[in-house]
MMTF fields as JSON, N, C-alpha, C and O atoms, coordinates in Angstrom:
{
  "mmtfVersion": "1.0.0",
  "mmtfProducer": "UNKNOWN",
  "numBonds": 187,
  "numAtoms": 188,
  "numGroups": 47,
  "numChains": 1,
  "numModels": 1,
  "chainsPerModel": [1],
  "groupsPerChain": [47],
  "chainIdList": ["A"],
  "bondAtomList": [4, 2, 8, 6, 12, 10, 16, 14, 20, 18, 24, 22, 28, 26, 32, 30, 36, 34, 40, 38, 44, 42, 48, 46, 52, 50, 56, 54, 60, 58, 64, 62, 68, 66, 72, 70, 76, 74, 80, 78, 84, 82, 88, 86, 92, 90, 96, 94, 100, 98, 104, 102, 108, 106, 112, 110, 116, 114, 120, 118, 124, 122, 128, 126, 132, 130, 136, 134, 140, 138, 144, 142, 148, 146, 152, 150, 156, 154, 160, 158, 164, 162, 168, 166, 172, 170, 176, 174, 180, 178, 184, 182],
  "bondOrderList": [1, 1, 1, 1, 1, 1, 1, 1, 1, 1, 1, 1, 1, 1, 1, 1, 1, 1, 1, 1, 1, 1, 1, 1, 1, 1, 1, 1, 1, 1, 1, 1, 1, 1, 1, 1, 1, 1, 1, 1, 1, 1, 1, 1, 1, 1],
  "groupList": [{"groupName": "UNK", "atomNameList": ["N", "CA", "C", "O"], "elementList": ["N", "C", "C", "O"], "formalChargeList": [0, 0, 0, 0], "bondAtomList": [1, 0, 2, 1, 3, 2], "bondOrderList": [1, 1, 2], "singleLetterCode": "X", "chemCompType": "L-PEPTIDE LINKING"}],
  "groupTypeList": [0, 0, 0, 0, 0, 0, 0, 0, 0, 0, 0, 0, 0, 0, 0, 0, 0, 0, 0, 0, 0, 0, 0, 0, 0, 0, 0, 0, 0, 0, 0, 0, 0, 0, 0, 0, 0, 0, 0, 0, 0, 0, 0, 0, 0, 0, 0],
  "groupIdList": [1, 2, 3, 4, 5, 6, 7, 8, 9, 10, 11, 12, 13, 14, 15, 16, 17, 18, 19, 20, 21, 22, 23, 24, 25, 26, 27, 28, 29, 30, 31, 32, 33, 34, 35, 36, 37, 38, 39, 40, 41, 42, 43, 44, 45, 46, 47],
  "secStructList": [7, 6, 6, 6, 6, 6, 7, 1, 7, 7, 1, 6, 4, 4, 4, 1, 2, 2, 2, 2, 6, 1, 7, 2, 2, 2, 2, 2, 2, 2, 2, 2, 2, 2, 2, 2, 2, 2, 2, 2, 2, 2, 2, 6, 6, 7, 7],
  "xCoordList": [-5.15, -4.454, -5.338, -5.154, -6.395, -7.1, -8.19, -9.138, -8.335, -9.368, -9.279, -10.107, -8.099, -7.645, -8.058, -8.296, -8.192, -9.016, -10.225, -10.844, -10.86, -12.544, -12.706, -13.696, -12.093, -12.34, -12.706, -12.178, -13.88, -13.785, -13.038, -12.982, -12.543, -11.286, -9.997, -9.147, -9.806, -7.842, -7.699, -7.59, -7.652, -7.029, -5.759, -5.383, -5.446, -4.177, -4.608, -3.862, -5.266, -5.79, -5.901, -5.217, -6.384, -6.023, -4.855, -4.813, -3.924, -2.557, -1.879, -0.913, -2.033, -1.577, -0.252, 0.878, -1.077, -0.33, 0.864, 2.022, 0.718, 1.577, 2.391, 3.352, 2.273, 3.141, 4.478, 5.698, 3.628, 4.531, 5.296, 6.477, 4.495, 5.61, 7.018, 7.775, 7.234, 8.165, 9.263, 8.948, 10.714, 11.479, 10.7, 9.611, 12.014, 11.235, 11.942, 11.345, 13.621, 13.337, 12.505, 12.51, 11.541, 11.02, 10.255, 10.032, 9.556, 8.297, 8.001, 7.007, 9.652, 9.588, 9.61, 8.926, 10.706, 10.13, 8.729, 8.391, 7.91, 6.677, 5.908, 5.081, 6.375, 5.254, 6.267, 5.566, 7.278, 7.828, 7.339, 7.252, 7.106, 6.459, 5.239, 4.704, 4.435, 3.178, 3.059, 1.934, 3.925, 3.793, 4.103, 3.645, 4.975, 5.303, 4.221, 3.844, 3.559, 2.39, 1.32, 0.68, 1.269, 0.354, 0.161, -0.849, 1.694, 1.97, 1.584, 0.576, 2.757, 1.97, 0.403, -0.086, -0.262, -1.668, -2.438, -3.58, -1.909, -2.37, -2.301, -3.277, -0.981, -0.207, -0.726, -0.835, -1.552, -2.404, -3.642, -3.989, -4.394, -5.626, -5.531, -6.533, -4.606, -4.61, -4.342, -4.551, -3.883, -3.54, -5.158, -5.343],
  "yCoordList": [-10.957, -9.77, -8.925, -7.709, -9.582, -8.759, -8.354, -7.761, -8.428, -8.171, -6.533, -5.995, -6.287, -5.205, -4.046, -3.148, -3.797, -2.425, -2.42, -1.356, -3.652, -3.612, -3.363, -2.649, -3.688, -3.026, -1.853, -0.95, -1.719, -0.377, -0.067, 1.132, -0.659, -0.506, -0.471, -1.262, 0.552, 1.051, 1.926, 3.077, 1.813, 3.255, 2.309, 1.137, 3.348, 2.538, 1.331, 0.366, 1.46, 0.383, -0.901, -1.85, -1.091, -2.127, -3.101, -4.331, -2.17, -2.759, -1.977, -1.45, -1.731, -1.463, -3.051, -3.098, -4.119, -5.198, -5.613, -5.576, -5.922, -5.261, -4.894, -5.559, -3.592, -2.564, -2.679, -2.74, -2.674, -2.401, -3.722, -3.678, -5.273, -6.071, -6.374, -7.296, -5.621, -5.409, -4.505, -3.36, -4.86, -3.976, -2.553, -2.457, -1.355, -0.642, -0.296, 0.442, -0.973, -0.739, -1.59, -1.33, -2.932, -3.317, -2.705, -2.6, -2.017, -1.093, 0.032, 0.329, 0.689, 1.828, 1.315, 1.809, 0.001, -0.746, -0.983, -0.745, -1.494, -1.457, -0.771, -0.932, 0.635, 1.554, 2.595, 3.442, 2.518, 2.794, 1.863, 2.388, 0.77, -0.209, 0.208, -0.214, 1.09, 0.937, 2.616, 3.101, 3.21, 4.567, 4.584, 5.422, 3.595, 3.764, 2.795, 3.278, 1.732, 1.186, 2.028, 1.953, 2.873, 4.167, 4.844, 5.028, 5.436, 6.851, 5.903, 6.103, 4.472, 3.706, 3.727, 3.971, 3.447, 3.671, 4.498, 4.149, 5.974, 7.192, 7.64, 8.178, 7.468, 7.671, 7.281, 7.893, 5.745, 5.023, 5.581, 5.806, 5.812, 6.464, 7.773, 7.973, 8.593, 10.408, 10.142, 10.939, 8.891, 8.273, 8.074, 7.633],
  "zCoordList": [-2.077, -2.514, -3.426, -3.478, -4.228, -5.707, -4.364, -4.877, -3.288, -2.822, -1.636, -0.901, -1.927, -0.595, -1.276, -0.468, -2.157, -2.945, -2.842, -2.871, -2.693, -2.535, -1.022, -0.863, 0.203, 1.46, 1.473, 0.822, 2.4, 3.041, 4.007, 4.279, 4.511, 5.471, 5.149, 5.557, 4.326, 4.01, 5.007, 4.584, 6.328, 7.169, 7.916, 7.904, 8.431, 8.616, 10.286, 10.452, 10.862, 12.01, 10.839, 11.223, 9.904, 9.226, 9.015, 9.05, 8.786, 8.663, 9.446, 8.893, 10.466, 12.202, 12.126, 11.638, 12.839, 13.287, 12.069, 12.486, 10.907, 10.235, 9.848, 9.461, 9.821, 9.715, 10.93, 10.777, 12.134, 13.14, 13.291, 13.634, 12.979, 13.066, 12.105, 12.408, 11.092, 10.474, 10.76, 11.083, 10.691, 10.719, 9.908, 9.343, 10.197, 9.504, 8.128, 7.344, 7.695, 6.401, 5.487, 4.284, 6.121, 5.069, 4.509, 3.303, 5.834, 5.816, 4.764, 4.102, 4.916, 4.022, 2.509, 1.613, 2.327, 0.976, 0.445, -0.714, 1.436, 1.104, 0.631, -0.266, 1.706, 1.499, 0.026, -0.528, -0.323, -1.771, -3.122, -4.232, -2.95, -3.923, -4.087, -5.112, -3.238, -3.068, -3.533, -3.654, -3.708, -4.203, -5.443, -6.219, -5.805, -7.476, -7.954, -9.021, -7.73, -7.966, -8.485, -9.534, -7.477, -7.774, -8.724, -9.402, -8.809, -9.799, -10.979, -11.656, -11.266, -12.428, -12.725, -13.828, -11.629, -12.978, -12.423, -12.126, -12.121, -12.014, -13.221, -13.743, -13.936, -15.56, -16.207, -17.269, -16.011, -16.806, -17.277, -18.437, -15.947, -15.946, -16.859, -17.545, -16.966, -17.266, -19.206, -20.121, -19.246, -20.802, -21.407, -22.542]
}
């Protein structure tokens, strides 16, 4: 998991298989966890 930021490969063919094997409200959970993750230490960084 500490290692998915060091890829050069974040496009979405990465997490293709995935993505698509999940229903899709998990998906949209995911990809909402993964946006407020964000904004958190976007907020961090601008501090």
């Amino acid at each position: 998991m500490r290692r998915l930021g060091r890829d050069d490969h974040g496009c979405y063919e990465t997490y293709r298989n995935f993505l698509e094997t999940r229903p899709a409200p998990v998906c949209a959970n995911i990809l909402i966890c993964l946006i407020h993750q964000t904004n958190y230490l976007l907020d961090r960084l601008i501090r």
